[in-house]
C-alpha positions in Angstrom: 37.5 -17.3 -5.0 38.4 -13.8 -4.2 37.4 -12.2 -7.2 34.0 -14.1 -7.1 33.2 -12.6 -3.8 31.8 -8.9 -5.7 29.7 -10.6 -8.1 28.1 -12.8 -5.3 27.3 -9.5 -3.1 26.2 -8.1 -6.5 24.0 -11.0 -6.9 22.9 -11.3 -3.8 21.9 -7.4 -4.1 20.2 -7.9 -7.8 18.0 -10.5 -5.6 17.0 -8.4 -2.7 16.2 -5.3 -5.3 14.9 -7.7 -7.8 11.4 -5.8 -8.1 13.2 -2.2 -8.3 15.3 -3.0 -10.7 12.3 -4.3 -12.7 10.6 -0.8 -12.6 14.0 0.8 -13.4 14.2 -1.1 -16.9 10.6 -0.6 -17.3 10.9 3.1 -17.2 13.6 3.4 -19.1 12.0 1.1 -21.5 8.8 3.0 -21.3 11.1 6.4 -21.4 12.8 5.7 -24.7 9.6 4.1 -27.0 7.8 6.9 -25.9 10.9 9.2 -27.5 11.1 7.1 -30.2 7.1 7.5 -30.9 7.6 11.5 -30.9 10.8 11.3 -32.9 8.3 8.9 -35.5 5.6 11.3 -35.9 7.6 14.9 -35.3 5.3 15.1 -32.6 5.9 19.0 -31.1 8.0 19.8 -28.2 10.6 16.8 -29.2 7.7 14.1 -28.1 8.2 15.8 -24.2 4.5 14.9 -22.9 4.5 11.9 -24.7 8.0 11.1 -22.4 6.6 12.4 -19.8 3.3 10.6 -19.6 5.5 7.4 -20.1 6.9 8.0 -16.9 4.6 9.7 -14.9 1.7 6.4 -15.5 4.4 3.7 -15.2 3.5 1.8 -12.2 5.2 -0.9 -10.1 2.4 -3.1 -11.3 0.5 -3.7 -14.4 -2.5 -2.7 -12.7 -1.8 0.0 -11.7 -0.2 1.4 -14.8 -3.4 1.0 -16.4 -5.6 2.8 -13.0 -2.9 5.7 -13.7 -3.1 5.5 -17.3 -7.1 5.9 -17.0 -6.8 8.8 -14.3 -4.2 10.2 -16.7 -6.8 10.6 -19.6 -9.0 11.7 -17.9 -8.4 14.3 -16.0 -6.0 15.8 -19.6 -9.3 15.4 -21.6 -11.8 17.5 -19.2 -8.5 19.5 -18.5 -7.7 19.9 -22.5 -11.7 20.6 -23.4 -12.0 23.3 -20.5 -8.6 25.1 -21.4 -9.6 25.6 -24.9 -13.3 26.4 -23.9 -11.5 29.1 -22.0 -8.7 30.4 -24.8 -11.5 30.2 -27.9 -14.3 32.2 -25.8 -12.0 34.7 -23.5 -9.4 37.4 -25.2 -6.1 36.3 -23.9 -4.3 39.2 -26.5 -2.2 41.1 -22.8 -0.7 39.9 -20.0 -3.5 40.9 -17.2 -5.8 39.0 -19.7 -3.4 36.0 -20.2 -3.2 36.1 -16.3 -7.4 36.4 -15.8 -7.8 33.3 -18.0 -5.5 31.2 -15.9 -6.9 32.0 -12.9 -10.6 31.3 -14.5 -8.7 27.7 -15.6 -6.8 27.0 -12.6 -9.2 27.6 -9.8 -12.2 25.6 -11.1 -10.3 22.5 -12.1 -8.2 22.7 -8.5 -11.4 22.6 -7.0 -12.5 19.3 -8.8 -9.3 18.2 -8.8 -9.6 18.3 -4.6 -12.9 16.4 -4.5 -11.6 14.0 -7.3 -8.3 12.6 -7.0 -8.8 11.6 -11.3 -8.7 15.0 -12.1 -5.5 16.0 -10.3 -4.4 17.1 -13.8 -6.8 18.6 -15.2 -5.6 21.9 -14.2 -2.0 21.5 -15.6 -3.6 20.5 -19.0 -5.6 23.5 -18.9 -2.5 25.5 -18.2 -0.4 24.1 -21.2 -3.7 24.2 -23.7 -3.8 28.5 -22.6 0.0 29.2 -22.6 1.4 27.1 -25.4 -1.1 27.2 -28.1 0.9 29.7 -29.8 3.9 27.2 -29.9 2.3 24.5 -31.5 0.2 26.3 -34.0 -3.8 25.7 -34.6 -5.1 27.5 -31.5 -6.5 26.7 -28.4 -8.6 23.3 -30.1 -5.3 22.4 -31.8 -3.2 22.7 -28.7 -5.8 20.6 -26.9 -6.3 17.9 -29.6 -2.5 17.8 -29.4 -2.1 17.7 -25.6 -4.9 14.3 -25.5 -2.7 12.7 -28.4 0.6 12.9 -26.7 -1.0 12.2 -23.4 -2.8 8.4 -25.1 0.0 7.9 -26.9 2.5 8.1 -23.5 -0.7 5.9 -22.0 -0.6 3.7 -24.6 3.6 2.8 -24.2 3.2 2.8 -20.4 0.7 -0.1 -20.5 2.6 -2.0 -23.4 5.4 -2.0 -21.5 4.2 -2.6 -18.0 2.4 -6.2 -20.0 5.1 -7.3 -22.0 8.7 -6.3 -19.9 9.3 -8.2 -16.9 5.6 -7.7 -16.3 4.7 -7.5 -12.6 1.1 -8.4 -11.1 -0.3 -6.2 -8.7 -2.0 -9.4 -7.1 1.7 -10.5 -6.8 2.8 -7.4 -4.9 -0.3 -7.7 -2.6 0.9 -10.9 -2.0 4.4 -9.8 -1.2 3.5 -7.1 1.1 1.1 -8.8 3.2 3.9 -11.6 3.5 6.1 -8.2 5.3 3.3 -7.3 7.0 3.2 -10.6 8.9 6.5 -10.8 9.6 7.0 -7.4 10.9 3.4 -8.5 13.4 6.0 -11.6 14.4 8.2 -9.4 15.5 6.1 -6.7 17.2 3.6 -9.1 19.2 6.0 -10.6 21.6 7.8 -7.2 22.0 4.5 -5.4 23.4 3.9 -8.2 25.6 6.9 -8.2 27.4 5.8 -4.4 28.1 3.5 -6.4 30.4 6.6 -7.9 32.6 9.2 -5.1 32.3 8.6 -1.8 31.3 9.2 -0.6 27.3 10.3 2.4 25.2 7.1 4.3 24.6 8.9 5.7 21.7 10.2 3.4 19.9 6.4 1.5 20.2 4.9 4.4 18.6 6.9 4.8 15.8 6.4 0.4 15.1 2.4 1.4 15.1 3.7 4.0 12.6 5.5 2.0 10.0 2.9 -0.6 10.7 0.2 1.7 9.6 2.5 2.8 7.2 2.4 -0.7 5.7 -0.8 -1.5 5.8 -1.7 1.9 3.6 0.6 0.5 1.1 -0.7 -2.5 1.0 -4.6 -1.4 0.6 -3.2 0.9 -2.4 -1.7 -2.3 -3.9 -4.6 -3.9 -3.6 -6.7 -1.3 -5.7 -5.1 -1.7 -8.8 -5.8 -5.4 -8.7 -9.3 -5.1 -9.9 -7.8 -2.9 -13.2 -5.5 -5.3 -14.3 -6.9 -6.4 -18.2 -6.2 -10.1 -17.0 -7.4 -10.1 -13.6 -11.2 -11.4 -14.3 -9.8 -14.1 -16.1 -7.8 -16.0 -13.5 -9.2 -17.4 -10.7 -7.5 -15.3 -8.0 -8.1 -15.4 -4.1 -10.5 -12.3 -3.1 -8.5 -9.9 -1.1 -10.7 -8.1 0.9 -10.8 -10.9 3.7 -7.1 -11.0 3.8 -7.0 -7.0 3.9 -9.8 -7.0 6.8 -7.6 -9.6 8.9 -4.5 -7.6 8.6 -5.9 -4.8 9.5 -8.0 -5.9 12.4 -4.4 -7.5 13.3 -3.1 -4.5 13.6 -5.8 -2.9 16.0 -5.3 -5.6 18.1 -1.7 -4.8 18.3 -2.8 -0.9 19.3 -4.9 -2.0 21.8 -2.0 -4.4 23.2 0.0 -1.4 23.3 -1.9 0.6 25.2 -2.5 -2.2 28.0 1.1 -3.0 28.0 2.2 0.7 28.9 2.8 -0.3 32.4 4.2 -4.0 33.5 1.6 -5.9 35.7 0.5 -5.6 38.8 3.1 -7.5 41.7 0.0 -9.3 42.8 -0.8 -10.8 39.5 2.4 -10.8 37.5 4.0 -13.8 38.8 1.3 -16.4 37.4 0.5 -14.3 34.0 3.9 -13.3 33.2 5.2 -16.8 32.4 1.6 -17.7 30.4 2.2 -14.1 28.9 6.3 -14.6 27.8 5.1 -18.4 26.4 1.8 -16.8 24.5 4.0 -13.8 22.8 6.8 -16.4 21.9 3.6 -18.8 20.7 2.4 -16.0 18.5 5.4 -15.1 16.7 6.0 -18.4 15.4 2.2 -18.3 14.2 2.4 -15.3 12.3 5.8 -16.1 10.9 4.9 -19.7 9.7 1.5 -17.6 8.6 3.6 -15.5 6.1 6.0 -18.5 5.2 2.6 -20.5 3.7 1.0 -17.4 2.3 4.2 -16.7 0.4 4.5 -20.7 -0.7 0.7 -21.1 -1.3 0.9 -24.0 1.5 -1.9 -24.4 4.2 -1.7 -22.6 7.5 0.0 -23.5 10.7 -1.8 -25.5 13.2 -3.8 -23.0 15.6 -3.8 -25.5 18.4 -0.5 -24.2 20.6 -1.6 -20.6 20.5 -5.1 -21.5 21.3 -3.6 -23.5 24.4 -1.8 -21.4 25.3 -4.8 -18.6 25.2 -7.3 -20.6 27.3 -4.6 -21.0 29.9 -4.3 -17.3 30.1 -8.2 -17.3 30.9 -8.1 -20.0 33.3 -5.4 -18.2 35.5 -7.6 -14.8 35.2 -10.3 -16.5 36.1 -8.5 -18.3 39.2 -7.2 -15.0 40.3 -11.2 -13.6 40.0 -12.2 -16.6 42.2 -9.7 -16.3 45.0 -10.3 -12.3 44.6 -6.7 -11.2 44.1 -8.4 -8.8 41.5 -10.3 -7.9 44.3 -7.1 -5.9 45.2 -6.4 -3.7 42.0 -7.0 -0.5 41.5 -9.4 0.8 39.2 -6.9 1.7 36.5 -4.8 -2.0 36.8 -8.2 -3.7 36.6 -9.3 -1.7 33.9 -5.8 -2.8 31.7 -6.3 -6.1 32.7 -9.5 -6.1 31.1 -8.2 -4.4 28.1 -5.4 -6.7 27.9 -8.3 -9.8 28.2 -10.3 -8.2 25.5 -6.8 -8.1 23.1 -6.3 -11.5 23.4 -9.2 -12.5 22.9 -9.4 -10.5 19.0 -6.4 -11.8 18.5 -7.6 -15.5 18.7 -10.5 -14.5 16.8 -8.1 -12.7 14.3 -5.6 -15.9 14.3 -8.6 -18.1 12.9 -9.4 -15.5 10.1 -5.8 -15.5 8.9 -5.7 -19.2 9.3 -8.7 -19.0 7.1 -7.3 -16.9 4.3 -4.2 -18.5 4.2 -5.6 -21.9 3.3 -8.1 -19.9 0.9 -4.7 -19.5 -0.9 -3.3 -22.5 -0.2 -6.8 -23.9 -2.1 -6.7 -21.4 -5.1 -3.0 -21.1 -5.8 -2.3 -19.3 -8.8 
């Protein structure tokens, strides 16, 4: 039993890393047919850019293998076709010369390259076609045919590869993540609504906001290359863009919480809120953690009712407090986070029954 204890943390670690260790053999896989290719048709250089584009468009998903692979070629071809433009029409024979023609190449394409994110490599292409031309043989056009070859041909393995070895869907990923993203919401709602009964660390909130956001930029970019997977118009997916509104939307409402819940409650309302407050945050976190259970399952949502309960109470006691004017008695900035902390809630119900929505949109259309 003793000796079995490594390979069951080893296990237990392949399972928690599963997906990375999926890219690793990927790339590797992608790393060495792409050498192989080179070695197969003495391609100059050893094959390098064919290696190199291999690896540089090999993506955690399918999908977005191919958006990179796209990107790739095109910002090489316009890259390639400007370089040689450049080292057919402009004398390159000294060094000030060699230096004025990559300035000419460099500063155009860095300009398109800033307002198009495609043609981020445009300007490196342009660089190789001016400076290595010589090295390969066949002049500028040569070096530039040459550059587009090795750059489809390293496009060409990426995408192979990415379909056919332990292929990963970037619908699956958007999946996964949004699955994270509503677990670490679990955790987070309840902890900004105790700010309201006790008071919190205003550091530690901001940096949650911040890997929260962090997240849900992740997430969106996941969510891109969904739409070039070759497959994806062919199966009956979900649409994502109600899920991605919810989350985000989820994720103002926790801001806004934040910023009411910088101070505990007033003494004069805190002792009829705070328990309704402590139950709703408690209430919430189950929601959003039986929310990402079903997502990842592809089972229906959790019943809304107890939150919803739970929410009209709140708005009952507010509205008790109103009639026997205790809120008369607050000052402008407690009345004004009261309101604040009102408005929260109530996009946060409003939220709750989009999620619930999506969820069972999944639930319906499982893949």
């Amino acid at each position: 039993m003793i000796r079995l204890q490594p390979w069951k943390r080893l296990r237990a670690l392949a399972r928690a890393y599963r997906a990375q260790l999926r890219f690793c053999i990927r790339m590797s896989v992608a790393g060495l047919l792409a050498f192989a290719l080179g070695q197969m048709f003495t391609i100059p250089l050893h094959g390098l850019w064919v290696v190199l584009t291999a690896l540089v468009v090999t993506q955690m998903s399918a999908g977005g293998s191919m958006r990179a692979t796209v990107e790739y070629l095109i910002g090489t071809l316009g890259g390639a076709i400007y370089g040689a433009v450049i080292g057919v029409f402009m004398p390159h024979a000294t060094v000030i010369e060699q230096a004025g023609d990559l300035a000419l190449g460099i500063a155009p394409l860095a300009f398109i390259a800033a307002l198009n994110p495609a043609f981020r490599v445009a300007p490196v292409s342009a660089v190789l076609v001016l400076l290595i031309s010589g090295e390969v043989g066949g002049g500028p056009i040569g070096s530039a045919l040459v550059r587009f070859v090795e750059v489809a041909l390293g496009g060409i393995v990426a995408v192979a590869v990415s379909l056919t070895v332990f292929p990963e869907r970037a619908h699956g990923l958007v999946v996964k993540a949004s699955v994270r993203i509503l677990q670490d919401l679990a955790r987070f709602v309840p902890d900004l609504l105790d700010g309201l009964t006790r008071p919190l660390d205003a550091a530690k909130i901001r940096r949650r906001q911040d890997e929260l956001g962090r997240g849900l930029a992740d997430f969106q970019a996941t969510a891109a290359e969904v739409r070039h997977e070759p497959f994806a118009r062919f199966v009956a997916e979900p649409d994502l863009g109600p899920l991605s509104r919810t989350l985000l939307r989820l994720r103002h409402d926790l801001v806004i919480l934040g910023r009411a819940a910088a101070t505990p409650l007033p003494d004069t309302v805190a002792p009829r809120l705070a328990p309704l407050i402590v139950r709703l945050g408690s209430e919430a976190r189950t929601f959003l953690h039986q929310c990402a259970a079903a997502l990842s399952q592809r089972r229906p949502a959790p019943p809304l009712a107890p939150t919803e309960a739970l929410l009209r109470a709140y708005t009952t006691e507010v509205t008790a407090l109103r009639t026997e004017g205790i809120t008369h008695a607050l000052s402008n900035e407690e009345a004004e986070r009261l309101f604040a902390l009102g408005f929260a809630l109530e996009e946060l119900h409003r939220n709750f029954v989009d999620l619930d929505r999506c969820v069972n949109d999944y639930a319906r259309r499982s893949i």
